[in-house]
C-alpha positions in Angstrom: 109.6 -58.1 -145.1 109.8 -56.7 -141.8 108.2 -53.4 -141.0 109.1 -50.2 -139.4 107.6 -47.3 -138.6 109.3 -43.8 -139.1 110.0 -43.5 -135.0 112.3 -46.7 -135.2 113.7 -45.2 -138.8 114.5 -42.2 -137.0 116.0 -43.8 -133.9 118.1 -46.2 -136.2 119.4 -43.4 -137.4 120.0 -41.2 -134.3 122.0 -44.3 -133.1 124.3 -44.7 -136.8 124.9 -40.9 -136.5 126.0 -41.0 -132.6 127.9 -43.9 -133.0 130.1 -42.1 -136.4 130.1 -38.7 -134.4 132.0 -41.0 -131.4 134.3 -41.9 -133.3 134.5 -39.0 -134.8 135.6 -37.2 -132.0 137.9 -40.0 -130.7 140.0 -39.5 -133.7 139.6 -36.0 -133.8 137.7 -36.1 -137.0 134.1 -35.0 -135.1 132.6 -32.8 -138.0 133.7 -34.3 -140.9 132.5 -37.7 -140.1 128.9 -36.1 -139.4 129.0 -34.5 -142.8 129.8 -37.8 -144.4 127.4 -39.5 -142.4 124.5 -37.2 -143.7 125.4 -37.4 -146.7 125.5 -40.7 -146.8 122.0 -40.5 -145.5 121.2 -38.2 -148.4 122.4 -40.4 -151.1 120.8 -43.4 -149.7 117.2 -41.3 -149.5 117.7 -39.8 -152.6 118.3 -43.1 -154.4 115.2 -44.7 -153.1 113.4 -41.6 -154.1 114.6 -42.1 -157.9 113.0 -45.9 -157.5 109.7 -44.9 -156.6 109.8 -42.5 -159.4 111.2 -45.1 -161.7 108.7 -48.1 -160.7 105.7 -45.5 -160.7 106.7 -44.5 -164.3 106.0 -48.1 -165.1 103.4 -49.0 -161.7 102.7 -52.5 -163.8 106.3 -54.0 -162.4 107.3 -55.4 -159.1 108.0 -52.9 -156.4 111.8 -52.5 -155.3 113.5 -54.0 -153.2 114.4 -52.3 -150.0 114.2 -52.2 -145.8 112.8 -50.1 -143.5 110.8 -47.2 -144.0 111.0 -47.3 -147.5 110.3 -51.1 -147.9 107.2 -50.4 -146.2 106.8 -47.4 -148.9 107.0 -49.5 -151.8 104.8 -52.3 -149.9 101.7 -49.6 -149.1 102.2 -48.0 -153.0 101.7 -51.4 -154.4 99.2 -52.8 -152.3 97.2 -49.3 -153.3 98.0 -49.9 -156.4 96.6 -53.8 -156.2 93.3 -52.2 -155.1 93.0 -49.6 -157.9 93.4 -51.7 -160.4 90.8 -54.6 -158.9 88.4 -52.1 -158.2 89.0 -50.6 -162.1 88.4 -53.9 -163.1 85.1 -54.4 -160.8 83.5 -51.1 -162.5 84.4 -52.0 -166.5 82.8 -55.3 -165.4 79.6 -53.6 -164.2 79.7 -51.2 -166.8 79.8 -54.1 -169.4 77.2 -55.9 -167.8 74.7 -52.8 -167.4 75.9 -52.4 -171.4 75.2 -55.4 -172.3 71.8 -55.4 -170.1 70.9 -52.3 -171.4 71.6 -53.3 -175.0 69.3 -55.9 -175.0 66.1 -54.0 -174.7 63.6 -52.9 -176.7 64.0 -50.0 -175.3 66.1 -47.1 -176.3 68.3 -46.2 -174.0 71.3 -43.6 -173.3 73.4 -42.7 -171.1 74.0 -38.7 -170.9 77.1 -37.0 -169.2 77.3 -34.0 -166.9 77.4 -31.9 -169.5 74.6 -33.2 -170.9 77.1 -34.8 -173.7 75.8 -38.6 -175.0 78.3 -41.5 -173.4 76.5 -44.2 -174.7 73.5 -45.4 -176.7 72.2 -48.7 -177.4 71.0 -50.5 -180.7 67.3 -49.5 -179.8 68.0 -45.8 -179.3 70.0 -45.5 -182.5 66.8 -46.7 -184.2 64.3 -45.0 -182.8 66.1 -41.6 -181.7 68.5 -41.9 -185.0 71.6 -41.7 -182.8 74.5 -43.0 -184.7 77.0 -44.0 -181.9 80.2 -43.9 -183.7 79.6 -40.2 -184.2 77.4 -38.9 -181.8 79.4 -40.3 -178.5 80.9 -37.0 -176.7 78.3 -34.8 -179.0 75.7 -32.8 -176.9 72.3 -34.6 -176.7 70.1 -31.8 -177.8 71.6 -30.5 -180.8 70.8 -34.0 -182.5 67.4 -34.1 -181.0 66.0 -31.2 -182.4 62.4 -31.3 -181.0 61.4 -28.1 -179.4 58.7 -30.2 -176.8 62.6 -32.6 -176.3 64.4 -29.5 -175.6 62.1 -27.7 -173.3 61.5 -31.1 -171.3 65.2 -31.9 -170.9 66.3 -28.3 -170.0 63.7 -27.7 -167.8 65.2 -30.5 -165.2 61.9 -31.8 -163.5 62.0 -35.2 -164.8 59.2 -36.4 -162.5 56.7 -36.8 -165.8 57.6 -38.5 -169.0 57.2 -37.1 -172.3 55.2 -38.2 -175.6 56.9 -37.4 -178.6 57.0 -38.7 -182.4 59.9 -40.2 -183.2 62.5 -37.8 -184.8 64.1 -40.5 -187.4 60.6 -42.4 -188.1 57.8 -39.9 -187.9 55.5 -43.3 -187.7 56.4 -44.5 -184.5 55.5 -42.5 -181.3 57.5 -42.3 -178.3 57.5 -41.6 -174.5 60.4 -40.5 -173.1 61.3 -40.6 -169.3 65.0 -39.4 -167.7 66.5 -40.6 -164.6 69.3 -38.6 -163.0 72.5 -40.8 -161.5 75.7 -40.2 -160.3 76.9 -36.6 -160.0 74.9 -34.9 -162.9 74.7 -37.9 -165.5 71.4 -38.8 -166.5 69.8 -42.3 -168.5 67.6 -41.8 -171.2 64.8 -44.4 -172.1 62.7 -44.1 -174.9 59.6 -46.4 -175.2 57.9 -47.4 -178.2 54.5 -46.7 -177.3 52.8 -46.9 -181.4 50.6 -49.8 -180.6 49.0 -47.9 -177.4 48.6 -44.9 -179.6 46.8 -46.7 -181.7 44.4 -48.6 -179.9 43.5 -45.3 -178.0 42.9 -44.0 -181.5 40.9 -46.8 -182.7 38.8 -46.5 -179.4 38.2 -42.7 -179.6 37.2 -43.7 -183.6 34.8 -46.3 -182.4 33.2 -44.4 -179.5 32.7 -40.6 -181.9 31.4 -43.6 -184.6 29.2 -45.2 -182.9 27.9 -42.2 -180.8 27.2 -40.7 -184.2 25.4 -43.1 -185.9 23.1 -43.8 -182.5 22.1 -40.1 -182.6 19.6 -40.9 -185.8 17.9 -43.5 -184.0 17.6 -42.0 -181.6 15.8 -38.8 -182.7 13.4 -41.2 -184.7 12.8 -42.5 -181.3 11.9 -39.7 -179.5 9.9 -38.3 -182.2 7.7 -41.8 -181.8 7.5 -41.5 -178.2 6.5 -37.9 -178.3 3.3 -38.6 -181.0 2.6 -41.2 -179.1 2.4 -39.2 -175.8 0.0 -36.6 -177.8 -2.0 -39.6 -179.0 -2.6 -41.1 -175.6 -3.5 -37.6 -174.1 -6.9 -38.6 -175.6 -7.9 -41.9 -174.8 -7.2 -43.4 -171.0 -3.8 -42.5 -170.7 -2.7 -46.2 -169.6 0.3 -45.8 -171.4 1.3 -42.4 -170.7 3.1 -43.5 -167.2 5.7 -45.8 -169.7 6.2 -44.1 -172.5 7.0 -40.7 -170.2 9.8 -42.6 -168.8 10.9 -44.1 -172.6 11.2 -40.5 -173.6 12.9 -39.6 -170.4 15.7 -42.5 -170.8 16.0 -41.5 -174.7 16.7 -37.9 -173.7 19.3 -39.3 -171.2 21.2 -41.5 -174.3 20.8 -38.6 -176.1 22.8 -36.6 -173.7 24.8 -39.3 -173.2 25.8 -39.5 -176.8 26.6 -36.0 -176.8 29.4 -36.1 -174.3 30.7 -38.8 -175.7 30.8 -36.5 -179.0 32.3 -34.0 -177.4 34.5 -35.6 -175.4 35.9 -37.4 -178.3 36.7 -33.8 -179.9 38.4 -33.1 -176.4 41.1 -36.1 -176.9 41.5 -35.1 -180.1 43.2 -31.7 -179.3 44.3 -31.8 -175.8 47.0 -28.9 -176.7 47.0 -24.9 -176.7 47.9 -24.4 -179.8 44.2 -23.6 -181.0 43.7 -21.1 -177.7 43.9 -17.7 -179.2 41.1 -15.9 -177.7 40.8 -13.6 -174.1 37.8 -14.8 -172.3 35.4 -12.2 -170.1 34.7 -13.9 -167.2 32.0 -11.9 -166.3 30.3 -12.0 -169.1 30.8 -16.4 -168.7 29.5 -16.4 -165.8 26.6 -14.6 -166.4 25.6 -16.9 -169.4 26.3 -19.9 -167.7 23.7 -19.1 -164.5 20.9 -18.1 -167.4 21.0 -21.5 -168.6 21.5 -22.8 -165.4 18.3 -21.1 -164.1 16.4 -23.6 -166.8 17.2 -26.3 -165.0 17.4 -25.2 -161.2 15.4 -22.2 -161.0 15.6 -21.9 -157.3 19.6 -22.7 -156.6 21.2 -19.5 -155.6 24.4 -19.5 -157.2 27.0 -16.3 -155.6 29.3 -14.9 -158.0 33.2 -13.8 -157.0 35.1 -12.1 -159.5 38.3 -11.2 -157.3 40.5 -9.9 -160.2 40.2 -8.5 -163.9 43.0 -10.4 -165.4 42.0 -11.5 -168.7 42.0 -15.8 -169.5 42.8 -17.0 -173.0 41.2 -19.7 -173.3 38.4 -21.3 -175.6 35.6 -20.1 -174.6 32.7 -23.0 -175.9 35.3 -25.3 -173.7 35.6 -23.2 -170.4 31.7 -22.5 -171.3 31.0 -25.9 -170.5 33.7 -26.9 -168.2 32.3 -24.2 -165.8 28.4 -25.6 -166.5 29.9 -29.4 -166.0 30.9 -28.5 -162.6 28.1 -25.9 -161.4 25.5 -29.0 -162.7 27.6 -31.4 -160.4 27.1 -28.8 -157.5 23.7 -27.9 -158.4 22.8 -31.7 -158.4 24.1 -32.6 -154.8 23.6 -29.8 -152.8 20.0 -28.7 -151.6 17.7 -25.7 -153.1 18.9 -23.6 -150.2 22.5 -23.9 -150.0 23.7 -21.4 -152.2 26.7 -22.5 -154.5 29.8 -20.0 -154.3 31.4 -19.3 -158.2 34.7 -17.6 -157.9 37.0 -16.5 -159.9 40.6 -15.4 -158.4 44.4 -15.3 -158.4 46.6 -17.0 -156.9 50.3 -18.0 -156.5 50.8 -16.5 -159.8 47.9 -18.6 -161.6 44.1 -18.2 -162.3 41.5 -20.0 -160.4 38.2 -20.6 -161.1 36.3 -22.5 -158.0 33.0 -23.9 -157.9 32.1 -24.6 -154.3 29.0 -26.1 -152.8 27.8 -27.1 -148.8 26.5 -30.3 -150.2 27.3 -34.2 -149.5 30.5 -34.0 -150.1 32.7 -37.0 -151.4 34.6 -39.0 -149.2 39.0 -39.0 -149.8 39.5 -42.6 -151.4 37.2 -41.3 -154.5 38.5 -38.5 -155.4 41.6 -39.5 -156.9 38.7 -41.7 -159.7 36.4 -39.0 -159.9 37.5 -37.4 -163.7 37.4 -41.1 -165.1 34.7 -42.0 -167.4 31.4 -43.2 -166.4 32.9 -42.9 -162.1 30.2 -42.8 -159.7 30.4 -42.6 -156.3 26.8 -43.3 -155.6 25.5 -45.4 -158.2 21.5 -44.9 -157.0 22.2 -41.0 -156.3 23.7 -40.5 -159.8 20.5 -43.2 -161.8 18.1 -40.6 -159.8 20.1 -37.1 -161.1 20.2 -38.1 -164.6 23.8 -37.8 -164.6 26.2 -39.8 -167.6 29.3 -40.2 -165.4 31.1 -38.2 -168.1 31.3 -34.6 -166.7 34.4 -34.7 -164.5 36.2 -36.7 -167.8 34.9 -33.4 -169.8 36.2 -30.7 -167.5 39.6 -32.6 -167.0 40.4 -33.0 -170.8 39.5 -29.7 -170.9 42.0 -28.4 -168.8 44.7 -30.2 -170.2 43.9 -28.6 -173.0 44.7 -25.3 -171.8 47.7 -26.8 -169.8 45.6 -26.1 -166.5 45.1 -28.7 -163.6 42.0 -29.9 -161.5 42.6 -29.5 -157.4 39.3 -31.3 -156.0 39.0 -30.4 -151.8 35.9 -32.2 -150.6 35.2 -33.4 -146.7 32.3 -35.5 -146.9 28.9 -34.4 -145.2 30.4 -30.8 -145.8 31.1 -30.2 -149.2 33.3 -29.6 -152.0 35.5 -27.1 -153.8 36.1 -27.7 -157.3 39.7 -25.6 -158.8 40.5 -25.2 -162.3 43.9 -23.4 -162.1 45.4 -21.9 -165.6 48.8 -20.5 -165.9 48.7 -16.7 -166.0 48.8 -14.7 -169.3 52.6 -14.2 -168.2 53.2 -18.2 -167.8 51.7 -18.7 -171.8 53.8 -16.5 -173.7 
C-alpha cells in the first residue's frame, strides 16, 4: 500500500477543495459547492473513524482497507498491534519457563506482589510453608505465615541476611529463608530445607559438651597424680620434677580447654535474648573483672572509662567473661608496661564496651577468622601464652546472644581495639 504522510493528505485535499470551489464559482455556485465538499470530507473522515473503532473492538481481525493517511493508520495500529501480542507471547513463555524452573526445586519458592500479595507458589513451598495455591494466590503473605520472627523479617525490608525459622506446617523441619526484591516492588521467596545441617550442628555440639564432660574426670585423677607425685619428688633428687611440672602444666591447659568447650557449648545452645532479664552495673563489672585479672597479671595496668550511666541488660556471668576473654587477649599480647584502656561508652544510639591495648596488633587478612574456633594467628606465640584458641568464639556467641556485634580495629605493630556494641535499653523493648 502506498504511503502518505499528513502534508501530502493535506495538500490532496487543498487541491480537491480549490478545484470544487473553481468550479464553483464558474457556475455561480462558489459556497455551496465548498459546503458539500467539506462535508464530503467529513463523512469520508468520520466513516474511517467508525472502522478503527469497529476493527479495535475486535483488534484480532484484519485491518481495513483504505488509502492515504488512514491506510497508513490502520497499517501502524496493526503492526503495534503485531508487536504486543509477540512480545505478550515472549513474557508468558518466560514466565512458564521460570515456572516450570522454579517448580522443580527442592526449594520452596514464591513469588510475592507489590502489595506484598502471594502470585505464585511452587509444590515445594506448599509443603514446607503450607501454602495451598488454589486459595492463597492474591491472599497477603503474612497473614498465612503467622511467625512473629516471619513478620518482623519481611516488614522490616533489609533483606540482606536470611532468616532461620521452623517450619510453620511441619514443626520438624527447619528452615532458612532468604527474599530477593525484583521488578517494581515484587519480591521472590525461597525457603531452604536446612534439617539435616541442623542436625549435624546439634549432633556435633552433643559430641563436643559429651566428650568434654567425660574427659574432665580423668583429668582431675590426673592432676591429683601429678601433684602427689610433685610432693613426693620434693624429697629425693628431684630428677623428675622438671617433667612432671610441665604434665601438670599441660593438664591444667586441657582442663581449661575442656571448660570452654563446656561453656561454649551452653553458648550455642541459647544464642537468643529471651533469657536476658537482668540490668548489669558496669562499674561494679569492671571492678570484679580487674581483681581477678590482677591474679594472673599483677603488674598490667588496666585504665578504666566509664563515659555514661546507661544501665545494660544483659547476663551478667556471660558479659563477666566476655569482658575477661578479651582483657586476657590484651593482657597476653601487650607488654607489662603498656597499660590496657577498658571503656565503656555510647555511641550512635548503642552501648560500647572497648578493650584496647598498644600491643602487636593483628595484621587485616586475620581478622575476619579471628572469632572461629581454635584461630591462631601465631601458632608459637599462642603454645607459649597458654591460650585454647577458643576465647574470640566465646565472646562472639556471646554477643549474639544479646543481639550485639563484635567491630575488631587492629593496625599491626600498633595495636588493637576490641568493640562489643549492644542495642540501647530503647532498641530492646
Amino acid at each position: 500500500m502506498h504511503k502518505m504522510g499528513w502534508y501530502k493528505e493535506i495538500r490532496n485535499g487543498l487541491v480537491i477543495l480549490v478545484i470544487v470551489s473553481l468550479l464553483g464559482y464558474f457556475f455561480d455556485l462558489l459556497w455551496p459547492t465548498v459546503v458539500l465538499t467539506l462535508l464530503g470530507f467529513l463523512i469520508h473522515w468520520s466513516l474511517q473513524l467508525r472502522a478503527i473503532n469497529n476493527w479495535l473492538t475486535e483488534p484480532e481481525g484484519e485491518p481495513p482497507e483504505s488509502r492515504g493517511i488512514w491506510g497508513d493508520i490502520f497499517d501502524g495500529i496493526y503492526h503495534l498491534q503485531r508487536h504486543d501480542r509477540e512480545e505478550k507471547q515472549r513474557l508468558r513463555s518466560t514466565v512458564s519457563y521460570l515456572r516450570e524452573s522454579f517448580g522443580a526445586l527442592r526449594d520452596g519458592v514464591v513469588m510475592i506482589d507489590r502489595h506484598n500479595n502471594i502470585e505464585w507458589t511452587n509444590q515445594a513451598a506448599q509443603m514446607l510453608l503450607g501454602l495451598k495455591a488454589a486459595e492463597d494466590t492474591g491472599q497477603p503473605l503474612v497473614n498465612l505465615l503467622r511467625s512473629p520472627e516471619f513478620i518482623s523479617f519481611f516488614e522490616n525490608g533489609d533483606y540482606s541476611q536470611t532468616l532461620d525459622i521452623v517450619s510453620p506446617n511441619r514443626p520438624e523441619i527447619y528452615l532458612r529463608i532468604e527474599i530477593t526484591n525484583f521488578g517494581r516492588g515484587s519480591k521472590l521467596l525461597f525457603a531452604k530445607d536446612t534439617t539435616k545441617i541442623v542436625q549435624i550442628e546439634k549432633m556435633r555440639r552433643d559430641f563436643v559438651a559429651n566428650v568434654s564432660h567425660e574427659l574432665r574426670t580423668p583429668l582431675t585423677v590426673i592432676s591429683g597424680y601429678l601433684q602427689n607425685m610433685l610432693a613426693m619428688e620434693g624429697g629425693g633428687e628431684k630428677k623428675m620434677t622438671k617433667p612432671l611440672q610441665q604434665m601438670l602444666q599441660q593438664s591444667a591447659r586441657m582442663q581449661v580447654l575442656i571448660e570452654d568447650l563446656l561453656w561454649l557449648s551452653r553458648l550455642e545452645s541459647m544464642e537468643d535474648a529471651s533469657h536476658l532479664s537482668q540490668f548489669v552495673g558496669i562499674d561494679g563489672l569492671f571492678s570484679e573483672v580487674i581483681a581477678e585479672l590482677g591474679t594472673l597479671y599483677p603488674d598490667q595496668e588496666v585504665t578504666v572509662s566509664c563515659e555514661t550511666d546507661q544501665p545494660l541488660k544483659a547476663d551478667y556471668q556471660q558479659l563477666h567473661s566476655a569482658v575477661s576473654n578479651l582483657l586476657v587477649n590484651a593482657c597476653k599480647y601487650s607488654e607489662s608496661d603498656e597499660a590496657i584502656l577498658l571503656r565503656y561508652s555510647e555511641r550512635s544510639g548503642s552501648l560500647c564496651i572497648e578493650v584496647t591495648d598498644r600491643g602487636q596488633g593483628i595484621d587485616s587478612v586475620h581478622i575476619p577468622r579471628l572469632t572461629e574456633r581454635f584461630y591462631r594467628v601465631d601458632h608459637s606465640r599462642n603454645r607459649e601464652t597458654g591460650g585454647t584458641g577458643l576465647g574470640l568464639a566465646i565472646v562472639k556467641h556471646i554477643l549474639i546472644a544479646h543481639k550485639a556485634t563484635l567491630e575488631i580495629e587492629s593496625e599491626y605493630g600498633k595495636g588493637s581495639t576490641f568493640r562489643c556494641v549492644f542495642p540501647s535499653l530503647e532498641q530492646t523493648v
